[in-house]
Every structure is written in C-alpha cells, then in structure tokens.
C-alpha positions in Angstrom: 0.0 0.0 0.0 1.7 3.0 -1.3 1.1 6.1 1.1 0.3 8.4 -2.1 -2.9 6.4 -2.2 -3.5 7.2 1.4 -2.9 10.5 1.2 -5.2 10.9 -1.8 -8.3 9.3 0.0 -7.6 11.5 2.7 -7.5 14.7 1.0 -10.6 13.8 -1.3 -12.7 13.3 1.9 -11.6 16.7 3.1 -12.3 17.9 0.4 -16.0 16.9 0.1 -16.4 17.1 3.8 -15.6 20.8 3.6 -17.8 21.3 0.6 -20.9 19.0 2.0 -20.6 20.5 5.9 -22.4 23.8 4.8 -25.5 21.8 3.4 -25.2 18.6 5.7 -22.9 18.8 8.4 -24.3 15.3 9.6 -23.0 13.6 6.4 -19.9 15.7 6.3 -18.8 14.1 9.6 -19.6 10.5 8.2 -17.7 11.0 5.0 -14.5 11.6 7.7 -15.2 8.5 9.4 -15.7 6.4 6.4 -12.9 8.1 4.9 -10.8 7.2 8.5 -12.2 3.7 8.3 -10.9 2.9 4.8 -7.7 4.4 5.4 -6.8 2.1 8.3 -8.4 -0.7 6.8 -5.4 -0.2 4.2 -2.8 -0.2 6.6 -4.2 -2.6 9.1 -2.1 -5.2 6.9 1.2 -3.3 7.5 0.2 -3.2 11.2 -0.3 -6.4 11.4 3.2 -6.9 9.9 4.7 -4.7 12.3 3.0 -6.4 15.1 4.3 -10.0 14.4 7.9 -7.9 14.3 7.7 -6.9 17.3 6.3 -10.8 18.9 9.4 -12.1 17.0 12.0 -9.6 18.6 10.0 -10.6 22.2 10.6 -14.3 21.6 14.3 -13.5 20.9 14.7 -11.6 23.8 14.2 -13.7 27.0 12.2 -12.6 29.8 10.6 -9.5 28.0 7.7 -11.5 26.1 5.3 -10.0 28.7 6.7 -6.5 28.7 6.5 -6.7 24.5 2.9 -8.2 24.7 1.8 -4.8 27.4 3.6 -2.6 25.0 1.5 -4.6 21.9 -1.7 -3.5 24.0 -0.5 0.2 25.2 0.0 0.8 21.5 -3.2 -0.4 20.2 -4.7 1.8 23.3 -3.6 4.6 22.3 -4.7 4.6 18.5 -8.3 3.1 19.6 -8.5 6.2 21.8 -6.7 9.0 19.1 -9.3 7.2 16.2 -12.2 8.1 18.5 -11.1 11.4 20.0 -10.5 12.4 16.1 -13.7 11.4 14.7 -15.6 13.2 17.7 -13.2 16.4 17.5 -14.1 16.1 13.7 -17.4 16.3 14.6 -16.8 19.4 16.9 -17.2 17.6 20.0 -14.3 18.4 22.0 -15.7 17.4 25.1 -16.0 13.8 24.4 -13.1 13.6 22.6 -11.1 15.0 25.6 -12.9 12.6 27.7 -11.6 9.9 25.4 -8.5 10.5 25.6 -8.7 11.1 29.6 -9.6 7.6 29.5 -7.3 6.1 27.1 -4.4 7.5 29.4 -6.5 6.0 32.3 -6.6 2.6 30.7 -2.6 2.9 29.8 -1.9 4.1 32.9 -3.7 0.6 34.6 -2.1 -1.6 32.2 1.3 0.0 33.0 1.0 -0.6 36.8 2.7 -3.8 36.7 5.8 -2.6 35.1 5.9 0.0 37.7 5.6 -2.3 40.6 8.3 -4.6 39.1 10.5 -1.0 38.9 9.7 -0.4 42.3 10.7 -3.7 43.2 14.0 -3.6 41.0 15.0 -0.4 42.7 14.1 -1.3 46.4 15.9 -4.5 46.2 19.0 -2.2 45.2 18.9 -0.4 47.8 21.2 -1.3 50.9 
C-alpha cells in the first residue's frame, strides 16, 4: 500500500467534507469517518506486519515476552483512543473527545501498573 494512495483518499474526503458540511454537516462528519475507516483498513495489513515484528524480537529476547505483549496492548490503546477522539473532534465535540483521551491514558496508565511495581521492586531490592 503505497502512502500516495492514502494520502489521496484523505485529501478527497476533506475535500467533500468541507464542501458537504455547509448543506449537511451530519454527512460531512460521516464522510470523515468512512474516509478514517478505509484508510486504516489499508494499513491494518502493515500493522499487522509490524505487530508479528515486534512478537518475534519478544521471543528472541528472554524474559521481556510479557513486557513486548503490554507494550502490543498500550499501543493499540492509544490509537483506539486517538481514532475516537479524532472522529468526535471532527465532529466538533471536544468534550467527548477529551474525555476519550482522559480515559485512554487511564486505561494505559492501569495496564502500565505492573511494570511500575516490578521497577519499584528492581529499585528497592537495590537499595542497601
């Protein structure tokens, strides 16, 4: 998938969203999220590359599987929650999307907890 294509589907929906918004602002906002939704439909492939990368340089590594597979989830966190927090600041709801993105740091910031504590741990046992 060649980024010129994505770029192109991205700048024709802008463009008709920004023409249709004055007549229809409710279908100017879907044409953004269908427009959003094919795009990352064309990249999920790559992701999905990038994602088995990633596993493979875990499995090398031993002992960091689990920190590879919470860093797998943190990452797919945090797009879920930009995704939303886009389409809803597309749809001039800054509210919710702030709100979204309050609790995708919430969410991160649970998942990361056990890294901390093993930190914590690390450090303490240190320590004299």
């Amino acid at each position: 998938m060649s980024i010129f294509q994505i770029v192109i589907i991205g700048i024709i929906a802008a463009v008709l969203a920004v023409l249709i918004k004055s007549y229809n602002p409710a279908l100017a906002v879907l044409i953004s999220l269908a427009a959003g939704v094919i795009m990352f439909l064309m990249i999920l492939p790559m992701f999905a590359d990038a994602i088995g990368f990633v596993k493979y340089l875990g499995e090398m590594a031993d002992g960091v599987g689990v920190y590879t597979s919470l860093a797998l989830r943190v990452i797919g966190v945090a797009y879920i929650a930009e995704l939303g927090a886009s389409v809803c600041a597309d749809a001039n709801e800054t509210a919710i999307a702030a709100k979204i993105e309050l609790g995708g740091r919430i969410i991160i910031l649970v998942m990361a907890m056990p890294v901390i504590v093993d930190i914590v741990r690390i450090v303490t046992g240190l320590l004299p």
